[in-house]
N, C-alpha and C positions, 0 to 999 in steps of 0.2 A: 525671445522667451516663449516658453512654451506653459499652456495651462490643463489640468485634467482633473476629471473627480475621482477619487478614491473610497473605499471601503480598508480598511485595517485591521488585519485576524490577525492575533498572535498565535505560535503553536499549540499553545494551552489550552486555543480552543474561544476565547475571549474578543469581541470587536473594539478598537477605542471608541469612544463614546466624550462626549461633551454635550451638556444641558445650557451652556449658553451661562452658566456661572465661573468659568474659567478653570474649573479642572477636568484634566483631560486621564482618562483610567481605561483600563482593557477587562472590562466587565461585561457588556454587553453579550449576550449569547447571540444577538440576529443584528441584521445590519439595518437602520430604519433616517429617519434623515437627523438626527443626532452622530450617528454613527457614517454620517457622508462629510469629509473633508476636500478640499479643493487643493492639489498641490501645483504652482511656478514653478518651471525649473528653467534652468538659464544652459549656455553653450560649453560651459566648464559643471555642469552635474551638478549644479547647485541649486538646492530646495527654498523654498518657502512651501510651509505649510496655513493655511487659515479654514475658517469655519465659512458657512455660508454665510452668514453677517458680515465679514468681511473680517473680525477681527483674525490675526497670525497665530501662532500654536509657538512656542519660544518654551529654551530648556530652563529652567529656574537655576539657583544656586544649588539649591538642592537636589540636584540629579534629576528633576520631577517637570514634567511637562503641564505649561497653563498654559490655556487660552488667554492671552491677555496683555502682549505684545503692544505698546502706545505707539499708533499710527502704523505705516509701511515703512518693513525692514529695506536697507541694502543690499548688498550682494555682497557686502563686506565682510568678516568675523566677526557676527552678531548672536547674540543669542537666539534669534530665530532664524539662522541661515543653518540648514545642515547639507551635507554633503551625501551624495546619494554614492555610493554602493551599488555594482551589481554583482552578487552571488551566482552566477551563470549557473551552475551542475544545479542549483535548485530551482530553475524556471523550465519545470516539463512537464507542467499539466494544463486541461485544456482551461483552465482559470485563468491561469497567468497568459494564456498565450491569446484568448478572447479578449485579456482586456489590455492587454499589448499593441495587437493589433487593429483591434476594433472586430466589429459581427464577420461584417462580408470579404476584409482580406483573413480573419483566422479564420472563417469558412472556406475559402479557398485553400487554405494553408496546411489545412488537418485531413480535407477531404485528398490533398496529394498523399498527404501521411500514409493516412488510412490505405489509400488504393495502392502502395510499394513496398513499406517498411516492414510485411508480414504478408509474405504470398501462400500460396501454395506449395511454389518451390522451398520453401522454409519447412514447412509439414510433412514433403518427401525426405528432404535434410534426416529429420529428427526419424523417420522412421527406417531410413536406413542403418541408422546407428543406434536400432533398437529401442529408442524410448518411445513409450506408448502412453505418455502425461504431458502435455502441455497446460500451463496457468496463464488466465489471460484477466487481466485488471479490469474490469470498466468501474465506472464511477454511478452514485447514488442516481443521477441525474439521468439515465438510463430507461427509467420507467416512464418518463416523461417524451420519450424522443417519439416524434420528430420535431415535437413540441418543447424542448426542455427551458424553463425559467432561465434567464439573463446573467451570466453572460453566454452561459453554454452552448455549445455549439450540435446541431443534430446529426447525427452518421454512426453514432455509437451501434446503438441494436442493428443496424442493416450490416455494419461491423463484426457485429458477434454472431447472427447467421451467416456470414460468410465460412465464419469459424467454421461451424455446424457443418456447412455445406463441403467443406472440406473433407473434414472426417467423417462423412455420412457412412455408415454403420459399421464403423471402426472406432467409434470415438464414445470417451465420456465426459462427464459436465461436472464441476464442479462448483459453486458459487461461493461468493463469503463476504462482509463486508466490515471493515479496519473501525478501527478505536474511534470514538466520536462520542461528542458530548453526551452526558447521562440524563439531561432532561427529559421528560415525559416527550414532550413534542418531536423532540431528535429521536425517541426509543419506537416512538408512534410510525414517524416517517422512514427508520429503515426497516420495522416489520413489516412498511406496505409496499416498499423495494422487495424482500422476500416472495411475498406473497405475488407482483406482478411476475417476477424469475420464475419461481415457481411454478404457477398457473399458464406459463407459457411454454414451456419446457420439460412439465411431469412427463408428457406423454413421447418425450423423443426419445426412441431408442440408443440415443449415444447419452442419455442422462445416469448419472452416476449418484452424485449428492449433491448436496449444499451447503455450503459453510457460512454460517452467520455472522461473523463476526472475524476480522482481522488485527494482529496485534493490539488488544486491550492492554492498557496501561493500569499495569499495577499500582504503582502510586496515584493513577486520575481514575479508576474504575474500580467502587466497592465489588467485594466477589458478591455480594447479596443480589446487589440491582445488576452486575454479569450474568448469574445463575436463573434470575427472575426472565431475565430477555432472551437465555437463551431455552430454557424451558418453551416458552411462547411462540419462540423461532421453531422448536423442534414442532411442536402440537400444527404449526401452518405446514407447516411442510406434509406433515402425516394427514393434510386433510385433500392434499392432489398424490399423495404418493407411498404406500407401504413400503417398494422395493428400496427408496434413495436412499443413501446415507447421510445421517446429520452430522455437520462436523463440526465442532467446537477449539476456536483458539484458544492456547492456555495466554494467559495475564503477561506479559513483556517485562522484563524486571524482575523483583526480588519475590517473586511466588514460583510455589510448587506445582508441578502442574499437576501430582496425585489430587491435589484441590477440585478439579473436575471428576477427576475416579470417584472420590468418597461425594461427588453433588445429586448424584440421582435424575440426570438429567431427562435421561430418555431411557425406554426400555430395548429398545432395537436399531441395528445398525447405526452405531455411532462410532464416533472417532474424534482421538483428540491429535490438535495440528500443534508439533513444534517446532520452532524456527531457532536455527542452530547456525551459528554464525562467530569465529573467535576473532570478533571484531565489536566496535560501540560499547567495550568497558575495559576501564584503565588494566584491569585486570591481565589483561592480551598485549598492551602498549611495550612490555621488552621480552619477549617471551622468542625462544629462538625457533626456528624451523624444526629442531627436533622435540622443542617443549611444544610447543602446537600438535604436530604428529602423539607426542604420548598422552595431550589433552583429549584427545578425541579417542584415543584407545583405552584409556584408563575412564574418563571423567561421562566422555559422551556415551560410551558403551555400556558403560553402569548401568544410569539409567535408562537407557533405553530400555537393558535387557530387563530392567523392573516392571517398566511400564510394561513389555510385551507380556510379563508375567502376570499383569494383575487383571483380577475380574473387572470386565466393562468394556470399553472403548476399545476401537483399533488405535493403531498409532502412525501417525503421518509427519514424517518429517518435512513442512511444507514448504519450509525455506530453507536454502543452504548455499553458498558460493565457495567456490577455492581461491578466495583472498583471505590473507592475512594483516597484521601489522608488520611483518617480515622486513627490514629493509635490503634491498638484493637479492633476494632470491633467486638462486639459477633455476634452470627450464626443469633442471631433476627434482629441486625442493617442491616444484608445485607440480612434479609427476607422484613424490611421494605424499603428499598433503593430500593431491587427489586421492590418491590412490585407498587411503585410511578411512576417508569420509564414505566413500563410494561404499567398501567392504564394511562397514559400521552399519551404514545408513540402508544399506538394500537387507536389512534385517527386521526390519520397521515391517510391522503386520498391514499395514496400508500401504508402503511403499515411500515413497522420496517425489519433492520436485526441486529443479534450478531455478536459482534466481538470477541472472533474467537469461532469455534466449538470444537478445540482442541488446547491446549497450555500449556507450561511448566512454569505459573504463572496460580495458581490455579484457582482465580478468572476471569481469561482470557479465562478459560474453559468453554465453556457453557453445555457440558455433564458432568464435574464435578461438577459444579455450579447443574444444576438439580439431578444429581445423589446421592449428599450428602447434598440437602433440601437447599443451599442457595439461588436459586430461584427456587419460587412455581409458578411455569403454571399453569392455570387453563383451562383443554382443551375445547374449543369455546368460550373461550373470550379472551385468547392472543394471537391471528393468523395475523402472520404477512402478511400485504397486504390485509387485511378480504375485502376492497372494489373493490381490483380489480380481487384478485385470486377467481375461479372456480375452480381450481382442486386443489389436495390433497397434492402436491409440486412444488416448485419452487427451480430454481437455479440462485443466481445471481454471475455470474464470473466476477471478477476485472480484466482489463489489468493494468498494469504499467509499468511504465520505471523504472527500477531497480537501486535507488543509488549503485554505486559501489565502496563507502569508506568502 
């Protein structure tokens, strides 16, 4: 048997939590020693969970988790035995992979990563088949390297000037950083993530803009405290940079993105980023290869062509892959899916990025996607950004705050 301490984020954002009166909730916003549980696990993937008291964590009749288990459980089918689960396609960040491994094998682990999985030869790839945008993620934890707070691992920034140094004066910058709790404290802590990006970066010749924000959640993100942060994000930026662009995500879900056009966010160079994808709503779940292809000629082309129409913002479509809910599709269905996306999307007054360059779902690849013909470029007429890029690459780097379930 094995034993280990944990911290528990749910997606929503929430840590569990327990006061030692035996209910246990996903309330907590930060992780502090209420919010550290100790988990067993046995040779067959079986849990016990308890508190530092020693008392076990056990499911109630009620679907509902106490602390409050009398004595130590079995390994039998107990109420406080559960069965662990592993989700693999969702353990790939360096959270999960720190506290997997422990400091000094995920330090060695990542720094392989880092130093292979994204060369240079990758960046000659992409420029020979004309695109001149790359997006590259790093996490909140960034500003902090080479020092970053537990579990994180340091290498990121030496990471992201490698980028740099890649594209040295061919390149531009993008930043941004994903949906993340609306408290004061979390709003505080990624304006001063902006603000380090920023202040380190205004002056490099391959800097482009900065995007504040990634995927906000319509249902978990009022537009008020959205438009309030991203206000405060534009005003940092404008204080290292007249030329950047401020980019602004639209809300994920059931909002409009003209909701950014009519907010008055900034008066110069802006852009609103939207991520287009006919996948993550039931909506897409039977839809054939040719209802997908006239979804993006009819639905996606609309509004685009609205948004290029209206006063304010560029428009960047900053997410998009050639996967569907398809099942079977031949090599021609995803020549013509590509094919619609590319001729839609390179109409976008900022231009287009892929999601991702490299990935362990095939279609997620976009060097295998072009390598094995299921999307055809055509080089000078699918460059992403064609109306605002000048030079021959670009780089746009995600920040986000790192779910840690």
């Amino acid at each position: 048997m094995e034993s280990f301490r944990v911290d528990i984020q749910f997606h929503f954002g929430g840590f569990l939590t327990c006061d030692g009166g035996g209910t246990v909730t996903a309330t907590a916003e930060s992780a502090s020693s209420n919010e550290t549980f100790y988990v067993e696990r046995n040779n067959e993937n079986r849990l016990h969970i308890k508190l530092k008291t020693g008392t076990y964590v056990q499911a109630s009749k009620a679907n509902q988790l106490t602390a409050d288990y009398p004595g130590t459980p079995g390994w039998d089918d107990n109420a406080a035995t559960f069965e662990l689960i592993i989700a693999s396609n969702l353990l790939h960040g360096d959270y999960q992979l720190a506290n997997g491994y422990g400091h000094d094998k995920a330090e060695e682990v990542l720094k392989k990563h880092r130093n292979s999985f994204i060369t240079v030869a990758d960046f000659n790839f992409l420029y020979r088949h004309g695109i001149n945008t790359v997006r590259i993620p790093v996490g909140w934890w960034i500003a902090y390297d080479p020092n970053p707070p537990p579990p994180f691992i340091r290498g990121t920034l030496e990471a992201l000037d490698n980028a740099f140094s890649w594209a040295q004066t061919e390149t531009h910058l993008v930043h941004g950083t994903t949906s993340w709790p609306t408290s004061p404290d979390y709003i505080s802590q990624t304006l001063n993530v902006i603000d380090f990006l920023a202040s380190r970066y205004a002056k490099h010749p391959s800097l482009l803009g900065i995007e504040l924000l990634n995927e906000p959640s319509a249902a978990l993100v009022p537009l008020d405290i959205l438009v309030s942060y991203y206000k405060r994000g534009y005003e940092i930026v404008r204080n290292y940079s007249s030329t950047a662009y401020v980019i602004f995500c639209q809300r994920i879900g059931n909002a409009d993105p003209f909701e950014l056009y009519q907010a008055n966010i900034g008066a110069e160079k802006t852009v609103v980023d939207l991520h287009y994808y006919n996948l993550f709503d039931n909506f897409f779940v039977n839809m054939s290869s040719l209802d997908n292809i006239q979804y993006i000629y009819k639905s996606r082309q609309t509004q685009l062509q609205a948004l290029n129409s209206a006063n304010g913002p560029l428009v960047f479509i900053g997410e998009w892959v050639n996967e569907w809910n398809v099942t079977g599709g031949s090599q021609t269905d995803y020549q013509d899916f590509g094919q619609a996306q590319l001729e839609v999307y390179n109409a976008a007054s900022f231009g287009w990025a892929y999601w991702t360059l490299k990935n362990d779902r095939k279609h997620w690849d976009f060097e295998w996607s072009v390598r094995n013909n299921y999307l055809q470029l055509q080089l000078g007429k699918h460059l992403p950004s064609r109306n605002i890029y000048t030079r021959k690459r670009s780089i746009a780097v995600q920040v986000y705050r790192k779910r840690t379930t």
